[in-house]
PAVOZA-963477 format. One record per residue (C-alpha): x, y, z; residue in one letter. Coordinates in steps of 0.2 Angstrom, whole numbers, plus 5000, padded with zeros to 4 digits. Example, Ala and Ser with C-alpha at 12.3 -4.5 7.8 and 13.67 -1.06 7.14 Angstrom:
BEGIN
506249785039A 506849955036S 
// end
This chain:
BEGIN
433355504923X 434255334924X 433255324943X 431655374934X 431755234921X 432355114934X 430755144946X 429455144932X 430454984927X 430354904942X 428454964945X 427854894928X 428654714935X 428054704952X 426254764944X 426554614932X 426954484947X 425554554957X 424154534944X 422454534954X 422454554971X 420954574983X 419954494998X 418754345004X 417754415017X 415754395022X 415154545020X 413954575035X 413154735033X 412954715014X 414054875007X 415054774996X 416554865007X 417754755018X 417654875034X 417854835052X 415954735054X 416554585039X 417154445042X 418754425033X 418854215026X 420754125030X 421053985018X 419954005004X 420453934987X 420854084972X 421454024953X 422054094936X 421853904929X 423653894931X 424053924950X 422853894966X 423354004980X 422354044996X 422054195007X 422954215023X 422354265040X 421954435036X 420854355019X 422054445005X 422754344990X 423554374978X 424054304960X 424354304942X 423154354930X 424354274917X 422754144909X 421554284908X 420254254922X 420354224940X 419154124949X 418554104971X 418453904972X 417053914983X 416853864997X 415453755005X 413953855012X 414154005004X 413554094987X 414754224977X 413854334965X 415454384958X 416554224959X 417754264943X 418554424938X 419454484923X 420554634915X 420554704932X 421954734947X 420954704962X 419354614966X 418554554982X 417754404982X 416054424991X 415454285002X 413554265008X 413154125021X 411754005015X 411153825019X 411353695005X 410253545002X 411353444991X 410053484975X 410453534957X 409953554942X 410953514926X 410253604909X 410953524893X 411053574875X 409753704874X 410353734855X 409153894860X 408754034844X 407454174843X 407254144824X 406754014813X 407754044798X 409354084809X 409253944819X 409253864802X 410753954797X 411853894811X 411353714810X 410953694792X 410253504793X 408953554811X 407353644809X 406753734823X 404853674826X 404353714842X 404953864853X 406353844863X 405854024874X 404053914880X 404953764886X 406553874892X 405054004902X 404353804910X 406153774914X 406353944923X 404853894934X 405053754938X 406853814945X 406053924956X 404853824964X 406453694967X 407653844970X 409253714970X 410753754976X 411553764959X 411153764941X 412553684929X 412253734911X 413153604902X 413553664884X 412953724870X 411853834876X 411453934857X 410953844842X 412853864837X 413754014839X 415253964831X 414353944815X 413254124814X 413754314815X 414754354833X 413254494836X 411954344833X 412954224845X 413054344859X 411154394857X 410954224860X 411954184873X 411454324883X 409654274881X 410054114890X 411054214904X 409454284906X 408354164907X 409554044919X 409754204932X 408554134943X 408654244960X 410154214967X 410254034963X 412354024956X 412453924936X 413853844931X 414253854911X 415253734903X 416053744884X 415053654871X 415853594854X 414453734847X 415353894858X 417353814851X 417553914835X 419153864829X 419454004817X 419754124831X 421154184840X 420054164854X 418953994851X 417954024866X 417754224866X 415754224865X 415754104879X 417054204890X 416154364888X 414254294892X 414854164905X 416554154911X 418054054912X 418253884901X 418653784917X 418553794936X 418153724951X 416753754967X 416253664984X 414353614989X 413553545002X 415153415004X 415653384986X 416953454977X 416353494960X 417353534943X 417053594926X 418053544913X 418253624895X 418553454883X 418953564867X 420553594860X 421153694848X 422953664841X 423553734826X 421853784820X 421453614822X 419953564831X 420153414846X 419253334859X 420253324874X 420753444888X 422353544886X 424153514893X 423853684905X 422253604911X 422653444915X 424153494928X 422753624934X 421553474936X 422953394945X 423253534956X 421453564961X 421153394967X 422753394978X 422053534985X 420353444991X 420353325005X 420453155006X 418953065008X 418053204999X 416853154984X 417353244968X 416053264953X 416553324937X 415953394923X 416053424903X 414953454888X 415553294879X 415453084887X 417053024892X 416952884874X 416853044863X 418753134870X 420053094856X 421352944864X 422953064866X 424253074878X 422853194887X 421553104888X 422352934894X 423153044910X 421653124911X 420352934914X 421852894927X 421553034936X 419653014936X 419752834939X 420952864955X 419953024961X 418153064954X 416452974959X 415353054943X 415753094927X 414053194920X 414053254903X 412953304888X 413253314871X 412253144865X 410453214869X 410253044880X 409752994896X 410852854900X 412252804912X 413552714905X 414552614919X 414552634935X 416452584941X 417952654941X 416752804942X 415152844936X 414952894919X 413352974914X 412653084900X 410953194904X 409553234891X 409453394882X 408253534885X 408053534864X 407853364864X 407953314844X 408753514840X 406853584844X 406053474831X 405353364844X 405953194857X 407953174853X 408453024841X 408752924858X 406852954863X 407153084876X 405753224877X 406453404881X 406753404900X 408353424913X 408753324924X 408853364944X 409853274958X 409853264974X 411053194987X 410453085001X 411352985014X 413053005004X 412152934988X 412153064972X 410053024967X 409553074950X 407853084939X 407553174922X 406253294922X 405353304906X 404553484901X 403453424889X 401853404900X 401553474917X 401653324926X 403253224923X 403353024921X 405452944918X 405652764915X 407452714920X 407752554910X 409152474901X 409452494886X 409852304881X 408552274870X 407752154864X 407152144878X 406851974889X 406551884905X 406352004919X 406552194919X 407152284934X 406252464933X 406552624940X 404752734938X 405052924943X 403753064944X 404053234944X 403353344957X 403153214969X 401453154974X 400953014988X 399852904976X 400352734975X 400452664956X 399652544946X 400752444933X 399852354917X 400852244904X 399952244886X 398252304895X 398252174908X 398652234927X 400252154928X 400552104948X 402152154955X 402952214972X 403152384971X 404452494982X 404352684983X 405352794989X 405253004992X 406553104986X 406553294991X 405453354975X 405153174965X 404452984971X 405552854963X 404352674962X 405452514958X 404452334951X 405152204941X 404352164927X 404251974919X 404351974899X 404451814898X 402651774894X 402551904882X 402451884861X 404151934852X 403752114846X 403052274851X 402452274868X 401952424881X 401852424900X 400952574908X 400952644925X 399552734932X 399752874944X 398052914951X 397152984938X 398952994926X 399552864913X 401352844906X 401752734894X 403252664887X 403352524872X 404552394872X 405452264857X 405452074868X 406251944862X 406051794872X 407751684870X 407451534882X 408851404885X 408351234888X 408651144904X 409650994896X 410851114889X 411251174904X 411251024915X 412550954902X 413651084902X 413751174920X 415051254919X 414551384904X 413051434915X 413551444932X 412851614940X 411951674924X 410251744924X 409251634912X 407651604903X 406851444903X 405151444895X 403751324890X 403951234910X 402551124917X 402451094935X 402750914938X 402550904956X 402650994971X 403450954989X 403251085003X 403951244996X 404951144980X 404151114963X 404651004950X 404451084932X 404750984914X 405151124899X 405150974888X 407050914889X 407150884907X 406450884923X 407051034934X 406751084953X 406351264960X 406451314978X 404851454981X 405351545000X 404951685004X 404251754985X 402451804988X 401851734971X 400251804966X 399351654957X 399251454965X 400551364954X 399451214943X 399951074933X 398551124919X 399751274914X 401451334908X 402451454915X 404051554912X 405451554925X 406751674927X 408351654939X 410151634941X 410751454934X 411851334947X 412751204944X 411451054946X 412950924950X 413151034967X 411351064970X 409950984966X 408551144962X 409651224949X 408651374944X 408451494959X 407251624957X 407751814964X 406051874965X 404151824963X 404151914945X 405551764941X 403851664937X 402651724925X 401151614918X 401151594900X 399751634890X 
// end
């Protein structure tokens, strides 16, 4: 008896260390059954969120089930249909050989209900106007015709199904399963603030039974990718950070990725909305040492924040303003795509609101003044040049185009200088297309005395200086007067598109040098650094 107990015993310990077990192996002839015609896959990554261990020669791994799921880190040039597992002893992960572009397709904040009046329930202070299934059926479409190699559905996918009935949540986040399974095209889900319900023993349990586990990591076309859960739940307490067990997992994963090896990660919320604890402070050290991208949703915004340590940027939202039109930022509803190219990480939103898209990339450092560099992206591509007009007047400019895989990218600088303060609008034509964008300038010229008399404020600043009248000209130099001194500017190699005459006034635009080293101060960048006046 004392035998029996012992072996059931030791049974019930060694069925506790082994937890899931199973395969890596390409499955060949397609029977879902490693046999003698698969090829079995050495060194492939598997994790419970806690541990990373990797199949040996004969492709079997084993590990804890101890955090709930167990996921394949998958690697480059494959697919796996089932790449996660849970509640079960063994599972095979499945691997089908495919050839990877370097595009995908990030879907943010679809916020998506089947009901007026529930939609309203969950999010008391949004009403639903337009219908999220016809904009979510033009999504599916478009995804198609692009078939990316990936889909990452960056939170909160339903309206908000911690605040409505779990049977209404699930209807809701199924519904979005559905409409994201497009063929066999993987999608990616990460937690949104709106799938953490902080009352449960289990915040995330909706979101674990439609898409998976909270955080985890895969490999595509080069790139080591990472989603990140950035809810936390302590105490029923609700904060914005990523747990202690998830940072030394994040710590873990990238030891286990190769040096030289770009890493992109990421999470529902930017970077500046994380709470500043211990966590998060360990957690920007690590990005700032390892990651190149750090892409979010959350504000409903197109916009990339900074650029170094790495880049921080935050995609529009399928929803836009919560279905009740563009987002508070201007955003329409739309996705955005990317595409990588020579080493490079290329991106364009993609708005769903008409069927032929038009994205002006800008900054966002309004008012608005001096010259504009301008990023022009339409969406499909198309091989028409463009025309660009400021206030109704064609507005001459260099313009440089450039063809990415599914979108053209045109790049101009545009002169505001000569514009009136206020409301203005540039508009691009596209053949037989027209997008339109309005813009807040506010000219703020400096005058040339100031900064001849003080040098060393100004040294290597773009500036303004406006009201100029030519004085003179020798060879490629011209003298210009803005009424507190006499100036000179050098004119090589800027094809300008207008003869440069004493009878008018112009605008220049450049980067300031100290005039006691040289003697043309004002150098212009471009030909858009001059603009006539009006």
């Amino acid at each position: 008896m004392k035998k029996t107990l012992l072996l059931v015993f030791v049974l019930l310990v060694v069925s506790l260390v082994i937890g899931i077990e199973g395969y890596v192996f390409v499955d060949l002839n397609s029977n879902g059954i490693l046999d003698a015609e698969d090829q079995v896959v050495q060194g492939c990554l598997i994790s419970n969120g806690i541990e990373i261990v990797p199949s040996d020669s004969g492709g079997f791994y084993n590990i804890s089930d101890s955090n709930g799921f167990v996921f394949l880190i998958k690697p480059d040039g494959y697919v796996c249909n089932e790449w996660y597992a849970r509640g079960v002893e063994n599972h095979d992960f499945l691997l089908t050989p495919i050839v990877e572009n370097g595009v995908f397709a990030v879907v943010n904040d679809i916020h998506y209900a089947d009901d007026p009046d529930l939609f309203y329930e969950s999010l008391g202070d949004r009403e639903m106007i337009d219908n999220p299934d016809e904009y979510m059926t033009k999504l599916v479409s478009i995804l198609e015709t692009i078939s990316p190699d990936f889909i990452v559905c960056n939170g909160d996918m339903g309206a908000s199904i911690k605040d409505i009935d779990d049977e209404t949540a699930t209807r809701w986040a199924t519904k979005v399963r559905d409409y994201l399974t497009v063929g066999d095209i993987p999608v990616y889900y990460s937690v949104g603030n709106h799938e953490t319900n902080k009352k449960k023993e289990d915040p995330y349990d909706i979101f674990h039974n439609a898409y998976g586990p909270k955080y985890y990591s895969f490999n595509s076309c080069g790139t080591h990718y990472i989603v990140l859960n950035t809810h936390n739940v302590v105490d029923g307490s609700f904060i914005y950070e990523i747990d202690s067990v998830q940072l030394e997992w994040l710590r873990r994963d990238i030891e286990s990725v190769a040096l030289n090896t770009r890493i992109i990660v990421f999470s529902h919320e930017p970077i500046f909305n994380l709470a500043k604890t211990d966590n998060y402070y360990e957690m920007m050290q690590i990005f700032a040492d390892e990651c190149s991208y750090h892409i979010s949703g959350h504000r409903h915004t197109m916009i990339e924040y900074f650029d170094a340590p790495f880049v921080e940027l935050t995609c529009g939202a399928i929803s836009g303003a919560w279905w009740e039109g563009p987002s508070p930022t201007g955003d329409e509803y739309g996705f955005t795509l990317f595409e990588m190219k020579r080493n490079d990480l290329n991106y364009c939103f993609v708005t769903l609101t008409e069927d032929y898209s038009g994205w002006f990339d800008m900054s966002r450092e309004t008012p608005y003044s001096g010259v504009e560099y301008v990023r022009f992206c339409t969406f499909p591509s198309v091989s028409d040049d463009i025309e660009v007009l400021l206030n109704d007047h064609v507005f001459e400019c260099d313009v440089l185009k450039r063809e990415m895989r599914y979108w053209c990218e045109y790049y101009f600088n545009l002169n505001l200088s000569s514009c009136g303060d206020g409301l203005n609008e540039i508009v691009v034509r596209v053949g037989d297309k027209e997008f339109r964008k309005k813009l807040f300038v506010r000219s703020a010229p400096v005058d040339i005395k100031s900064m001849k008399t003080n040098p060393e404020y100004f040294e290597g600043a773009l500036v303004l200086v406006s009201n100029c009248s030519n004085t003179g000209q020798w060879g490629t130099t011209y003298t210009f007067n803005d009424g507190s001194d006499t100036f000179m500017v050098q004119i090589t190699n800027l094809d300008i598109p207008f003869a440069i005459s004493k009878d008018e006034k112009y605008s220049l635009y450049g980067i300031f040098r100290n005039n006691e080293r040289v003697v043309d101060p004002l150098k212009l960048l471009v030909a858009e650094g001059i603009a006539q006046e009006e």
